[in-house]
Each structure stands twice: as structure tokens, then as C-alpha cells.
TIRO-2110 file (N, C-alpha, C; in Angstrom, 1 decimal):
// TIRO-2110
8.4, 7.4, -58.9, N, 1, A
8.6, 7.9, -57.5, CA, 1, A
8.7, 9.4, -57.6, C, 1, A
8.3, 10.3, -56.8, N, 2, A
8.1, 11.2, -56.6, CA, 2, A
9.2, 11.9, -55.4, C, 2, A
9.1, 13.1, -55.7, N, 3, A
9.6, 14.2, -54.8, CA, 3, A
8.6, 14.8, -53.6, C, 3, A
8.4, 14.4, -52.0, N, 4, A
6.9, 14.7, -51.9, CA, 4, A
7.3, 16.1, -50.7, C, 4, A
6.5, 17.0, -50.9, N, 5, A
6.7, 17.9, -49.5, CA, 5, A
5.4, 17.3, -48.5, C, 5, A
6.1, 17.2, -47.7, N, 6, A
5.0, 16.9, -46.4, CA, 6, A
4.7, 18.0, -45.6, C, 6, A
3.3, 18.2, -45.3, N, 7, A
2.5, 19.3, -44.9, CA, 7, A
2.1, 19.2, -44.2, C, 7, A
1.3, 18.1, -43.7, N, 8, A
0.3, 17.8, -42.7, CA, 8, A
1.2, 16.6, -41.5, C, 8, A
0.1, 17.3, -40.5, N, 9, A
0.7, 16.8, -38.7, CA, 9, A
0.9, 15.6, -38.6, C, 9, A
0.2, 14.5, -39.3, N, 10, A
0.2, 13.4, -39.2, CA, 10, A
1.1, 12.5, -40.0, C, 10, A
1.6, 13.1, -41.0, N, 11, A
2.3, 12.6, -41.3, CA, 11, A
3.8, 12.9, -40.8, C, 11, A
4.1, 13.9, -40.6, N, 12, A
4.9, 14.6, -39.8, CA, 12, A
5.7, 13.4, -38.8, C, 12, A
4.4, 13.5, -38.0, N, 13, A
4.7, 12.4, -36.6, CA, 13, A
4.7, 11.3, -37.2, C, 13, A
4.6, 10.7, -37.7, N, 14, A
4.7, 9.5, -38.3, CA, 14, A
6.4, 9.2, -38.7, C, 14, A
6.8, 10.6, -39.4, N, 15, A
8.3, 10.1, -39.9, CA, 15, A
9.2, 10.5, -38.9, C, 15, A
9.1, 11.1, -37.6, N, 16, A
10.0, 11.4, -36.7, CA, 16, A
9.7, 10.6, -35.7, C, 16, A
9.6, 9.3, -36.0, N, 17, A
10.1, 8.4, -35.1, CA, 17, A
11.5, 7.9, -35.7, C, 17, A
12.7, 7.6, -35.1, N, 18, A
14.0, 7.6, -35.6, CA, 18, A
14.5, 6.0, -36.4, C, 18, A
13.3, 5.1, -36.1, N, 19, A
13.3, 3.6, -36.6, CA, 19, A
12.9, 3.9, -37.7, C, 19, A
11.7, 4.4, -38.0, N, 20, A
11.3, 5.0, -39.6, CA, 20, A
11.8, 5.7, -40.6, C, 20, A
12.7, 6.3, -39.8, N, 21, A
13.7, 7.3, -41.1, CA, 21, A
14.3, 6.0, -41.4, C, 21, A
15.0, 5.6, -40.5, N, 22, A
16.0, 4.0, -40.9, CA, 22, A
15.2, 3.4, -42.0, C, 22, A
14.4, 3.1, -41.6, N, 23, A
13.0, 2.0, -42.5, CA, 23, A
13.1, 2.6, -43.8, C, 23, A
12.6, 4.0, -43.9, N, 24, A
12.4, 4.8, -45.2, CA, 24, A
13.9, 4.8, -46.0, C, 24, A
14.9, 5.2, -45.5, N, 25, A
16.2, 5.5, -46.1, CA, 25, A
16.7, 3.8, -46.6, C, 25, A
16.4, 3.0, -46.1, N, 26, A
16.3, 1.4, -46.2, CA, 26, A
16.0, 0.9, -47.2, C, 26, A
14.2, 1.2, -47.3, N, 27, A
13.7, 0.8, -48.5, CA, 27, A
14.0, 1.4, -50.1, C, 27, A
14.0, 2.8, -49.4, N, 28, A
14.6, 3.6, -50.9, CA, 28, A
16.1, 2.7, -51.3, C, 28, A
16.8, 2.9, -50.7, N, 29, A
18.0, 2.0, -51.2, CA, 29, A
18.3, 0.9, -51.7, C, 29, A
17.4, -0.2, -51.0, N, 30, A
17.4, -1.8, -51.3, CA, 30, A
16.4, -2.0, -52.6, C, 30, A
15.4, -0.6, -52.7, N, 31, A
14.0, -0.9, -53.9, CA, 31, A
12.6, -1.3, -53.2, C, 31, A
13.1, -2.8, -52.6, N, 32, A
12.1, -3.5, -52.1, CA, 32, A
12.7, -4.6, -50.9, C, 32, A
12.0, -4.6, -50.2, N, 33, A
12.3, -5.2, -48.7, CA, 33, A
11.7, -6.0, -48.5, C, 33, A
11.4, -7.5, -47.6, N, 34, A
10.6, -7.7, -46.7, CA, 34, A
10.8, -6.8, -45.1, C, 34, A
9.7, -7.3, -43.9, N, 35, A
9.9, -6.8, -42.6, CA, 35, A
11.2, -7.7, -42.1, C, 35, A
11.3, -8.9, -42.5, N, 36, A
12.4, -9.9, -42.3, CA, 36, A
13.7, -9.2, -42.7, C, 36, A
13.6, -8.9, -43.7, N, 37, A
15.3, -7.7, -44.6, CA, 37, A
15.9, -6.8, -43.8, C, 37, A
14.4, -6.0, -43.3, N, 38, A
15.1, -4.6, -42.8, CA, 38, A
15.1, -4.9, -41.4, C, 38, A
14.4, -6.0, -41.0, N, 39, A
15.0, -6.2, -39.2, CA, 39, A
16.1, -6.2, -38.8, C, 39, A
16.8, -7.6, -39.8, N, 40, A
18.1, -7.4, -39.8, CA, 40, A
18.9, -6.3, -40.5, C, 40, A
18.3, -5.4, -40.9, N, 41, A
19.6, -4.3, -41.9, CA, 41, A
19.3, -3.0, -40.7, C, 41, A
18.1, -3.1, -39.8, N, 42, A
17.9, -2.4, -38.5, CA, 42, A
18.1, -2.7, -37.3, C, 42, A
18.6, -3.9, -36.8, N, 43, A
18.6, -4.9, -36.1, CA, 43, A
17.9, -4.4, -35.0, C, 43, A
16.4, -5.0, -35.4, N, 44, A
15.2, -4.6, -34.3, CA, 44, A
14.7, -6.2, -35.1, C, 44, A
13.5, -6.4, -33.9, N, 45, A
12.3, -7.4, -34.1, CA, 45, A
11.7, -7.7, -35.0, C, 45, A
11.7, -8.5, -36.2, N, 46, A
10.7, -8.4, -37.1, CA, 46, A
8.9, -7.7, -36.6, C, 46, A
8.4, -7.9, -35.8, N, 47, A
7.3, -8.0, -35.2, CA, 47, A
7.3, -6.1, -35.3, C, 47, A
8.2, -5.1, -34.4, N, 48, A
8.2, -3.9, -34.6, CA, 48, A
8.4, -3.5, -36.0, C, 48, A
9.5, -4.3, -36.6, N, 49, A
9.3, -3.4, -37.7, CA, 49, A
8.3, -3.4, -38.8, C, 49, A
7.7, -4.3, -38.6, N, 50, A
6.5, -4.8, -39.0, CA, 50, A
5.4, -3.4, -39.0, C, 50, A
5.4, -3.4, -37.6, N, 51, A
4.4, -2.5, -37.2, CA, 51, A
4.4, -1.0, -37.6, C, 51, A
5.7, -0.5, -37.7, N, 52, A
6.5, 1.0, -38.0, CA, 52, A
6.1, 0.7, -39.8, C, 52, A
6.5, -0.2, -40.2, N, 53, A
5.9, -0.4, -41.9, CA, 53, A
4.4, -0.1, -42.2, C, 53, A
3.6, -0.5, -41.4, N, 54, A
2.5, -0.1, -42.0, CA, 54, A
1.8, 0.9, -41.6, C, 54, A
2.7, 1.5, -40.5, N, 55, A
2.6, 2.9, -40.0, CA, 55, A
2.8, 3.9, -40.8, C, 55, A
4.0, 3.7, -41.6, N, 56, A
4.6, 4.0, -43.0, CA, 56, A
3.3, 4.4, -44.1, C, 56, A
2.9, 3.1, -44.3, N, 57, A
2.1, 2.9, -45.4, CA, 57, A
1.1, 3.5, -45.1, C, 57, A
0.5, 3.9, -44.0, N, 58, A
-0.6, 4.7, -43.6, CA, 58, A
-0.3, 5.7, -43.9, C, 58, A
0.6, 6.2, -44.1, N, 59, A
0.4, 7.5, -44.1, CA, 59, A
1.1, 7.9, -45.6, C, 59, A
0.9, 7.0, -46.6, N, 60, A
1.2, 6.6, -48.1, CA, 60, A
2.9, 7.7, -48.6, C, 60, A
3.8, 6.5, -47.7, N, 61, A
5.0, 6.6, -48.2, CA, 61, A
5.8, 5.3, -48.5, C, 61, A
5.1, 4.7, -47.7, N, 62, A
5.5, 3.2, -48.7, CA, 62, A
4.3, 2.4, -49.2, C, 62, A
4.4, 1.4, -49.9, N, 63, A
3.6, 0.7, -50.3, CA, 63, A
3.7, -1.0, -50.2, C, 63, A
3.2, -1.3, -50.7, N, 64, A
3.4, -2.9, -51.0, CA, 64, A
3.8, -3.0, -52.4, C, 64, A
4.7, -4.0, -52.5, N, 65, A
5.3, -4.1, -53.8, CA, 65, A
5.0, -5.7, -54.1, C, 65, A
5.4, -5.7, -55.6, N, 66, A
5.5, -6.9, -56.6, CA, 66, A
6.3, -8.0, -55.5, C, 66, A
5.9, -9.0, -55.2, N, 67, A
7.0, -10.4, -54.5, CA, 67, A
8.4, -10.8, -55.1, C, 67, A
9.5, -10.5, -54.6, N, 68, A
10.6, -10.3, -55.3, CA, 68, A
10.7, -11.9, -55.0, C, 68, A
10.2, -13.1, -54.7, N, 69, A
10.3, -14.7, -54.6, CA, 69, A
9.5, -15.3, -54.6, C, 69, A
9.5, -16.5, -54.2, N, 70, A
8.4, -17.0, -55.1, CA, 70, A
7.4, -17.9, -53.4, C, 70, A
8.0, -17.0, -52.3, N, 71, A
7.5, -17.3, -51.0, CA, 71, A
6.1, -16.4, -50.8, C, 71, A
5.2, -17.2, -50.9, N, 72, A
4.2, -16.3, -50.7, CA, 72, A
3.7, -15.8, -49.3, C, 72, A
4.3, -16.1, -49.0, N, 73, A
3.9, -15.5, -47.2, CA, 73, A
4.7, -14.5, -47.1, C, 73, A
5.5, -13.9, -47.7, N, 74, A
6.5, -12.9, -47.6, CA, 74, A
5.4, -11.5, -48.5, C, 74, A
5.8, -10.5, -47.0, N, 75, A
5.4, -9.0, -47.7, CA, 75, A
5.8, -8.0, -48.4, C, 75, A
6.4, -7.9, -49.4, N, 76, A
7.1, -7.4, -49.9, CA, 76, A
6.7, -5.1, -49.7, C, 76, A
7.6, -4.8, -49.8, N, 77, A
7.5, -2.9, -49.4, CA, 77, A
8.4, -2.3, -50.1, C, 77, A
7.9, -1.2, -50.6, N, 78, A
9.3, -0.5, -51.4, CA, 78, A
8.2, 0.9, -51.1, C, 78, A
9.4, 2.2, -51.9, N, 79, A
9.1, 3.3, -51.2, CA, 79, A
8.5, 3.8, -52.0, C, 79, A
7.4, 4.6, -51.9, N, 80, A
6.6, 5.5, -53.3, CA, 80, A
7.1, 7.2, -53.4, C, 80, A
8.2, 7.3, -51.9, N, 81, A
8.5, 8.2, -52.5, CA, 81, A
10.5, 8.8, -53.1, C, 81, A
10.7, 9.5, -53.6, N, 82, A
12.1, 9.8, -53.8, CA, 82, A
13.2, 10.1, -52.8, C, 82, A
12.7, 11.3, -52.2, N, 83, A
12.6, 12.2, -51.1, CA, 83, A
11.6, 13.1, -50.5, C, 83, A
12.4, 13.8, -49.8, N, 84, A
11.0, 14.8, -49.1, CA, 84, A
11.1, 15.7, -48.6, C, 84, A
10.8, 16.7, -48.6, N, 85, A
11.0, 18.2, -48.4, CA, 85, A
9.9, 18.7, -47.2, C, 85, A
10.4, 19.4, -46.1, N, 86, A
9.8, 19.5, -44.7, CA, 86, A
10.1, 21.2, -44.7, C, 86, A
9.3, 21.9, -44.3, N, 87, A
9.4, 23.4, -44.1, CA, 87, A
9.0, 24.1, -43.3, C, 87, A
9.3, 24.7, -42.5, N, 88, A
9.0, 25.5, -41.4, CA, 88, A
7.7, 26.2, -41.5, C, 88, A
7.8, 26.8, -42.6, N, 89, A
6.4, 27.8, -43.3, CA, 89, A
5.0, 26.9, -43.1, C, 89, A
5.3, 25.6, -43.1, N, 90, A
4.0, 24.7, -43.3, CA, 90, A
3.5, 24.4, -41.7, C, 90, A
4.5, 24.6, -41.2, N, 91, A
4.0, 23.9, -39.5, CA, 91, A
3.8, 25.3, -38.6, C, 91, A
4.1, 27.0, -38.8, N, 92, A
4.5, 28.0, -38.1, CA, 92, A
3.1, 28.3, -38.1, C, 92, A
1.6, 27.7, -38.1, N, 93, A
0.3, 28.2, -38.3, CA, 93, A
-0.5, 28.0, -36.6, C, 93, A
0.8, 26.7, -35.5, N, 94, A
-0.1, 26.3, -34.7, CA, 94, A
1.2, 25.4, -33.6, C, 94, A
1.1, 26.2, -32.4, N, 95, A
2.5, 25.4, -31.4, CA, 95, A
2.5, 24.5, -31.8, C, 95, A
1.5, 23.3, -32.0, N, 96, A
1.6, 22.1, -32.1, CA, 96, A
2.5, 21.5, -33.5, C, 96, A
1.8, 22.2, -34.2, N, 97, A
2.4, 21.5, -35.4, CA, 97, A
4.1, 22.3, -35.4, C, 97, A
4.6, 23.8, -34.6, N, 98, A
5.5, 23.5, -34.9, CA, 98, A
6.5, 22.9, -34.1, C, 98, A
5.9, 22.2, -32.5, N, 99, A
6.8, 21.6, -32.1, CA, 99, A
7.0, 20.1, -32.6, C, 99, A
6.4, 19.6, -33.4, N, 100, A
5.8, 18.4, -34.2, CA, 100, A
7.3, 18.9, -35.2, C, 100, A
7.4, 19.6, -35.9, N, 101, A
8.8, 20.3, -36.9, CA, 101, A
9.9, 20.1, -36.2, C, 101, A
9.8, 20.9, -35.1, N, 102, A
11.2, 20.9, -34.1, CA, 102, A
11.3, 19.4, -33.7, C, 102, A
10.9, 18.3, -33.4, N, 103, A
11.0, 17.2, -33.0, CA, 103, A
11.6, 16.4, -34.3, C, 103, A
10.8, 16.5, -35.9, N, 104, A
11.2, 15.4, -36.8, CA, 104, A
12.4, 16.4, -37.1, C, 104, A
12.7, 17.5, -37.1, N, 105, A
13.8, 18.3, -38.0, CA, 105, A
14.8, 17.8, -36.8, C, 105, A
14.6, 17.5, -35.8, N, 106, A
15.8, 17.2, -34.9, CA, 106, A
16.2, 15.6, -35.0, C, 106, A
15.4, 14.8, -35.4, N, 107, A
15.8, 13.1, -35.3, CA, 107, A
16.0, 13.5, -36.8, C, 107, A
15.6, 13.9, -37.7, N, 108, A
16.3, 13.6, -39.1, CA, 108, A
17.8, 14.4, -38.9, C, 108, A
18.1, 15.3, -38.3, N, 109, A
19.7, 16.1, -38.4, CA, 109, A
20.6, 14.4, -37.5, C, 109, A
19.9, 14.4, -36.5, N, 110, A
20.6, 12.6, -35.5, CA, 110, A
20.9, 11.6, -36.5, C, 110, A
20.0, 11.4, -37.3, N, 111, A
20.0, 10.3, -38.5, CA, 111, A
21.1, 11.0, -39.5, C, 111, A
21.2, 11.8, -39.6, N, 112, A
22.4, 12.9, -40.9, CA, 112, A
23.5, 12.0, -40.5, C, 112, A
23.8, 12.8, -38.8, N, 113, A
25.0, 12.6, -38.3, CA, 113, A
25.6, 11.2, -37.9, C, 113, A
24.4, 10.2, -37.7, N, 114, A
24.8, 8.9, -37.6, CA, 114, A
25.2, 8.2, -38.6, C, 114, A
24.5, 8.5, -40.0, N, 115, A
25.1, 8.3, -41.3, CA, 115, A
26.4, 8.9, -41.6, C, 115, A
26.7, 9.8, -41.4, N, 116, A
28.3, 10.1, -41.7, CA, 116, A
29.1, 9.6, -40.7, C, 116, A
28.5, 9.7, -39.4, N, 117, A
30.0, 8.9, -38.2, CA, 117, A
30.2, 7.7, -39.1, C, 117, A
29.2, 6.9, -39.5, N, 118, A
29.5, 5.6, -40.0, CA, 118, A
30.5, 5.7, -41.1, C, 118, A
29.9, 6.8, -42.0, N, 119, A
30.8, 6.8, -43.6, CA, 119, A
32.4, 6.8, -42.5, C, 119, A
32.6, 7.4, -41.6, N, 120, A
33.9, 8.2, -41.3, CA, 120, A
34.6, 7.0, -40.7, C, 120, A
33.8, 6.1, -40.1, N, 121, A
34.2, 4.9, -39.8, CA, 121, A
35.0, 4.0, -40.5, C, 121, A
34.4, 4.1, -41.6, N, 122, A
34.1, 2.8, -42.6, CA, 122, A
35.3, 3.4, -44.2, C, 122, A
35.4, 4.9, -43.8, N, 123, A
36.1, 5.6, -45.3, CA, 123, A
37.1, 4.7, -45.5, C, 123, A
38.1, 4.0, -44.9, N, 124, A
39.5, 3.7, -45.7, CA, 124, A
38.8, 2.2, -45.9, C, 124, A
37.6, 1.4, -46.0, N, 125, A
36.9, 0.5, -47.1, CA, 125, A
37.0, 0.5, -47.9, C, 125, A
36.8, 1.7, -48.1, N, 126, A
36.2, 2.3, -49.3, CA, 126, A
37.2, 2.0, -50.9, C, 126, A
36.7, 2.3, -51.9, N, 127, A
38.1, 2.3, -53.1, CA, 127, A
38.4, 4.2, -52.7, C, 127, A
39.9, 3.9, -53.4, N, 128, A
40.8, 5.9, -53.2, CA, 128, A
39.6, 6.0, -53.9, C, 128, A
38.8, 5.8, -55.0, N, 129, A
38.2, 6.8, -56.2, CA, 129, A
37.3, 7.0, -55.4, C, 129, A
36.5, 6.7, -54.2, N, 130, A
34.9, 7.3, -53.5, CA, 130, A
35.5, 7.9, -52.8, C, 130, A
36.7, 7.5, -52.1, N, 131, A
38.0, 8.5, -50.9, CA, 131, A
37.4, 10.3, -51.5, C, 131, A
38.1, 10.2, -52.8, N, 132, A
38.7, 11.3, -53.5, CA, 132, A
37.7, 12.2, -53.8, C, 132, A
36.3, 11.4, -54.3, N, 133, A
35.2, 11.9, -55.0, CA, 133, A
33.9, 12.1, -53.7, C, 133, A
34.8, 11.6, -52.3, N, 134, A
33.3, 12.0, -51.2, CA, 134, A
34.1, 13.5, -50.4, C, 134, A
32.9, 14.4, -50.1, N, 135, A
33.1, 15.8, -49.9, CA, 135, A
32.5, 16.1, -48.5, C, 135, A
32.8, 16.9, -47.7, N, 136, A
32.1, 17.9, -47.0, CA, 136, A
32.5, 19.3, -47.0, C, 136, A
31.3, 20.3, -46.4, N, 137, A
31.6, 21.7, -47.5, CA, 137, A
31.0, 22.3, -46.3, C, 137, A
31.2, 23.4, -46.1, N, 138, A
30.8, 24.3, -45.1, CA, 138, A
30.9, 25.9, -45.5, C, 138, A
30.2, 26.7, -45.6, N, 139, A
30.5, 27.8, -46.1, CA, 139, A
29.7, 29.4, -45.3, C, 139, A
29.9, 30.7, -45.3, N, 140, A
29.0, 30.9, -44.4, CA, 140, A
28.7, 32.3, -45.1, C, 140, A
27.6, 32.6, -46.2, N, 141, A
27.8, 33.3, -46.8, CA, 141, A
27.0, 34.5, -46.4, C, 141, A
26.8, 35.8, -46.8, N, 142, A
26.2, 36.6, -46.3, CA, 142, A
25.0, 36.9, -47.2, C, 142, A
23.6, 36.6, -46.7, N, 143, A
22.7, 36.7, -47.4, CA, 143, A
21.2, 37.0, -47.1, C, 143, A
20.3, 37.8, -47.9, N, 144, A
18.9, 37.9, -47.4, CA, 144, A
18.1, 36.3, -47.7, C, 144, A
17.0, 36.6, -47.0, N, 145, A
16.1, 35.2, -46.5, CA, 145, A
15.7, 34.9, -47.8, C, 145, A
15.3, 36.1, -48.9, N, 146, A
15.2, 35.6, -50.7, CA, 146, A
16.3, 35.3, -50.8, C, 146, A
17.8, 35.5, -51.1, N, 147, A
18.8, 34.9, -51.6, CA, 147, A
19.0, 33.8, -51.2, C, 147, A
18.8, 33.3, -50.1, N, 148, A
18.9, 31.7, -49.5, CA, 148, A
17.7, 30.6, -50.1, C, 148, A
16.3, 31.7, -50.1, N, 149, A
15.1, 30.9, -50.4, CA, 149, A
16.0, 30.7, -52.1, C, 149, A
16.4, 31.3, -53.2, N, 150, A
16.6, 31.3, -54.3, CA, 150, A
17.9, 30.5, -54.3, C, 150, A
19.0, 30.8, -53.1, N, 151, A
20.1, 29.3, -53.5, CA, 151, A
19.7, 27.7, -53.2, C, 151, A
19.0, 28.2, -52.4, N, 152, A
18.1, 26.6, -51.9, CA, 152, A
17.3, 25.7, -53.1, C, 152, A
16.8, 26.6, -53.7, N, 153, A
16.0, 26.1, -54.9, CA, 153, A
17.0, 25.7, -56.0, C, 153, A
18.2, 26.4, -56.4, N, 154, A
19.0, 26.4, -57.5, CA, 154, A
19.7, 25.0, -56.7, C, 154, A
20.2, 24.3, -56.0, N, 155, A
20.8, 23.8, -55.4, CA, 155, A
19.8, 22.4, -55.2, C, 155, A
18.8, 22.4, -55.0, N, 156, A
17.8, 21.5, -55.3, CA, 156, A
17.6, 20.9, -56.7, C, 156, A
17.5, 21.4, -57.6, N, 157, A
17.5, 22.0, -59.1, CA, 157, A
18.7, 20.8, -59.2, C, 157, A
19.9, 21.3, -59.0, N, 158, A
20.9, 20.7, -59.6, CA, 158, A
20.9, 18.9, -58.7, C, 158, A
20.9, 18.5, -57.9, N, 159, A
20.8, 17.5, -56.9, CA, 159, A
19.7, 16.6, -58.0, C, 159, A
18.6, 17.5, -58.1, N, 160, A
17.0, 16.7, -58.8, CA, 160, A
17.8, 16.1, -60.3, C, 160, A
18.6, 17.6, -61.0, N, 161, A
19.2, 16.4, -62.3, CA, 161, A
19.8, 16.0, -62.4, C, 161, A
21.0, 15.7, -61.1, N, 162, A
21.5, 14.4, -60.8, CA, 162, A
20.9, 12.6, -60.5, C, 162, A
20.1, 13.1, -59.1, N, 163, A
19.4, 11.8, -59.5, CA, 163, A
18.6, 11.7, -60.6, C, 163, A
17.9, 12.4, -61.4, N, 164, A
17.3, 11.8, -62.5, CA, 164, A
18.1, 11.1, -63.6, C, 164, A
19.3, 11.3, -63.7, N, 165, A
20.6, 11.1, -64.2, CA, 165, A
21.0, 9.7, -63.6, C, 165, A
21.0, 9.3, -62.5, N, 166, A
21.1, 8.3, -61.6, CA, 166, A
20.2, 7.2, -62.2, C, 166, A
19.1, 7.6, -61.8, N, 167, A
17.7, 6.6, -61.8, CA, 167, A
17.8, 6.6, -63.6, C, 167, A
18.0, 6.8, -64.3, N, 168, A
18.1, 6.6, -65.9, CA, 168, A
19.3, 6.0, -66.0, C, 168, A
20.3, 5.6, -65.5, N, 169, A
21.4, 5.0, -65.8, CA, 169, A
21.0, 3.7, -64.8, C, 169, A
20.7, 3.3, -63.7, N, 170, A
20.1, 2.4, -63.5, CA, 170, A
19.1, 1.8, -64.2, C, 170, A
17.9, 2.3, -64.6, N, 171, A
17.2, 1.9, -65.5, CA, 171, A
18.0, 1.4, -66.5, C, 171, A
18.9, 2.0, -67.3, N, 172, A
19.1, 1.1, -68.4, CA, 172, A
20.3, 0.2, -68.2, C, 172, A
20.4, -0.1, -66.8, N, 173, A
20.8, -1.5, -66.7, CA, 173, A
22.8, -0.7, -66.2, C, 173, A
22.6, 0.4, -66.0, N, 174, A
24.5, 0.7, -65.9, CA, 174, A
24.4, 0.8, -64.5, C, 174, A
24.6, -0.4, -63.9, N, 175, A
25.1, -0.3, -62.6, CA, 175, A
26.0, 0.0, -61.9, C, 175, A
27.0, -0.7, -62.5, N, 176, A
28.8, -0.8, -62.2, CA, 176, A
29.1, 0.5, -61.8, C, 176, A
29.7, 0.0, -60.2, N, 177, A
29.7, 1.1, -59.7, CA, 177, A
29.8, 2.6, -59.3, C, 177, A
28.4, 2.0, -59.2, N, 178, A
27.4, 3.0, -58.8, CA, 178, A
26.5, 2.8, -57.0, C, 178, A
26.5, 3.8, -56.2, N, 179, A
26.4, 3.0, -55.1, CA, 179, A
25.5, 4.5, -54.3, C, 179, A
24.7, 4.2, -53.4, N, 180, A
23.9, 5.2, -53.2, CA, 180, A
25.0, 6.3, -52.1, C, 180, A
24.6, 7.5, -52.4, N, 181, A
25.0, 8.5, -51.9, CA, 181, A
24.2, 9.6, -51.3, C, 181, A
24.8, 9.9, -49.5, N, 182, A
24.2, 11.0, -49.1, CA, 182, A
24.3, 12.2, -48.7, C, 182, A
23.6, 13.0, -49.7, N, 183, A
23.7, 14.1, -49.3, CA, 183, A
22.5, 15.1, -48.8, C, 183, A
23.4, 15.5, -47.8, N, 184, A
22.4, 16.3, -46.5, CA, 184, A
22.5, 17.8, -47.0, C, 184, A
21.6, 18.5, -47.3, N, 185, A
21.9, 19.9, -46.8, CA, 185, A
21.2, 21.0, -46.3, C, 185, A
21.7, 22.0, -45.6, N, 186, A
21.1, 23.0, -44.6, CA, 186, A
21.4, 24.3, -44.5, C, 186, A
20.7, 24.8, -44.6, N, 187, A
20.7, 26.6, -44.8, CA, 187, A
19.9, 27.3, -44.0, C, 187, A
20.8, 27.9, -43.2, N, 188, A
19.9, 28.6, -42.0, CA, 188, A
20.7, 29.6, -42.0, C, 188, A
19.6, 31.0, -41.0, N, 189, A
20.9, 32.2, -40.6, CA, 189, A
21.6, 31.8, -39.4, C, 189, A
22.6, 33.0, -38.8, N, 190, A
23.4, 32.4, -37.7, CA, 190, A
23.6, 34.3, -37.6, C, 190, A
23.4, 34.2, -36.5, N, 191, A
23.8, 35.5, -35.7, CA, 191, A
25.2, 35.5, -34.8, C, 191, A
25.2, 34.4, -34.0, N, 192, A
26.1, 33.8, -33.1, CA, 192, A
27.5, 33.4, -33.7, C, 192, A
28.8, 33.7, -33.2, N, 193, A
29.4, 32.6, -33.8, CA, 193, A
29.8, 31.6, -33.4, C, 193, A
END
């Protein structure tokens, strides 16, 4: 699996429909899905989600995968990619594409926050050790648009050899508790306070 930056309009619009991020963040998690799996883990229609999957796949972020049963009528989907990286630089060439940015950069920040109301919901579930070990960080530093471009990257950097650290301990079979984790983050200037 890869790390992909997305560049182009069409794919763009494709992942800022708000069922799709669901779908995408879904399949990365579970591996491999039927449309039956994630209807209920989305609770929508098999029939739509059906249709947002190969919408998906059109635009080669998921795929079809190996049959995790031995039902052969069942479609099996998993994700081809890791994550994905969206940037303003790539859409600022044409209104279109960058109100196409402003639209997916706004349902993916909706999807952020609905994932954490949930965590915030759900925290005292949880064991003390994920209590203790889950964070939020806010900081508001003073810096040029290179020092952000350059902490962004270093901070990326470190996140990348974590999950690769992840995905190798899975691989070799160390699961025990171990449980997917999200983290969101965002760097912009602020003039206002």
C-alpha cells in the first residue's frame, strides 16, 4: 500500500462525498470488506454502498480483493492505498478545481470531528492505558510558510515510521493490543484570534 497524493479533479470529487471517506477509512481498517460489511458498519443500503465502492475503484483507490469465504457471490474490497495527501498548490491553477479543495478539505475536517466526538463518547470504554496514551495538542507557533512547509514534512516523516513500525508488527503476527489510531493534523496561518 502506498502513500498517494491526489492531484487530479476527479479524483478529488470522487472522495469528498462524506459516505466515501466512511467507506475509505472502513476498508483501510477492516483490510477487506464486503458491500454487505460496510453497509452495516455505515448503516446505509447495501445497493448505495455498492455503488460509492466502485466509484472508489474507479478512480483506483480501492480494489477488489482475494475472497476472505468461501461464498462466491460475495465481492470482496480492500484499499490500495495507505493514506493521502491533498494540497492546495495542486488545485490553486483553476476556480474549479479550487472550489473542488474547499468542498473535500471541508467534509474530510466534518469526518475528523465526527471521529473524535465519537472517541469522546466512547473514552471511559476504553482501558486507563489508551485513556492515558490518547492525546490532543494544540499549539500556535510563530512561523514563515518554509518553516511550516519544513515542520509538516518532519512530522509526516515521523507519523510514516510509525506506521511502517505498525504494519511490520502486524505482519509478523503481533497483534495484541494493538488497535487503529487517528490522527488528524493541520497547519495553517491565523491572523485573527
Amino acid at each position: 500500500m502506498e502513500n498517494r497524493r491526489i492531484t487530479d479533479l476527479d479524483t478529488l470529487k470522487a472522495m469528498a462525498h462524506p459516505l466515501r471517506l466512511k467507506l475509505l477509512r472502513a476498508l483501510y481498517q477492516t483490510r477487506a470488506a464486503t458491500a454487505s460489511q460496510l453497509a452495516e458498519h455505515v448503516d446505509e443500503a447495501v445497493s448505495l454502498v455498492s455503488y460509492h465502492l466502485r466509484k472508489l475503484a474507479a478512480h483506483g483507490l480501492i480494489e477488489e480483493a482475494e475472497p476472505q469465504s468461501s461464498d462466491g457471490r460475495e465481492r470482496w474490497w480492500q484499499s490500495v492505498v495507505r493514506g493521502y495527501s491533498i494540497r492546495d498548490e495542486d488545485f490553486r491553477d483553476a476556480p474549479e478545481r479550487a472550489a473542488a479543495y474547499t468542498v473535500f478539505t471541508r467534509s474530510a475536517f466534518h469526518d475528523h470531528v465526527e471521529q473524535y466526538e465519537r472517541y469522546l463518547d466512547e473514552q471511559w470504554a476504553w482501558p486507563p492505558e489508551w485513556g492515558a496514551a490518547a492525546f490532543s495538542a494544540q499549539s500556535l507557533p510563530s512561523l514563515t510558510a518554509g518553516e511550516l512547509a519544513e515542520l509538516s514534512q518532519e512530522l509526516l516523516e515521523v507519523i510514516e515510521k510509525w506506521q511502517r513500525r505498525g504494519e511490520a508488527a502486524v505482519g509478523a503476527g503481533d497483534t495484541e493490543g494493538r488497535e487503529n489510531v487517528h490522527l488528524h493534523l493541520f497547519g495553517f496561518p491565523a491572523r485573527r484570534p
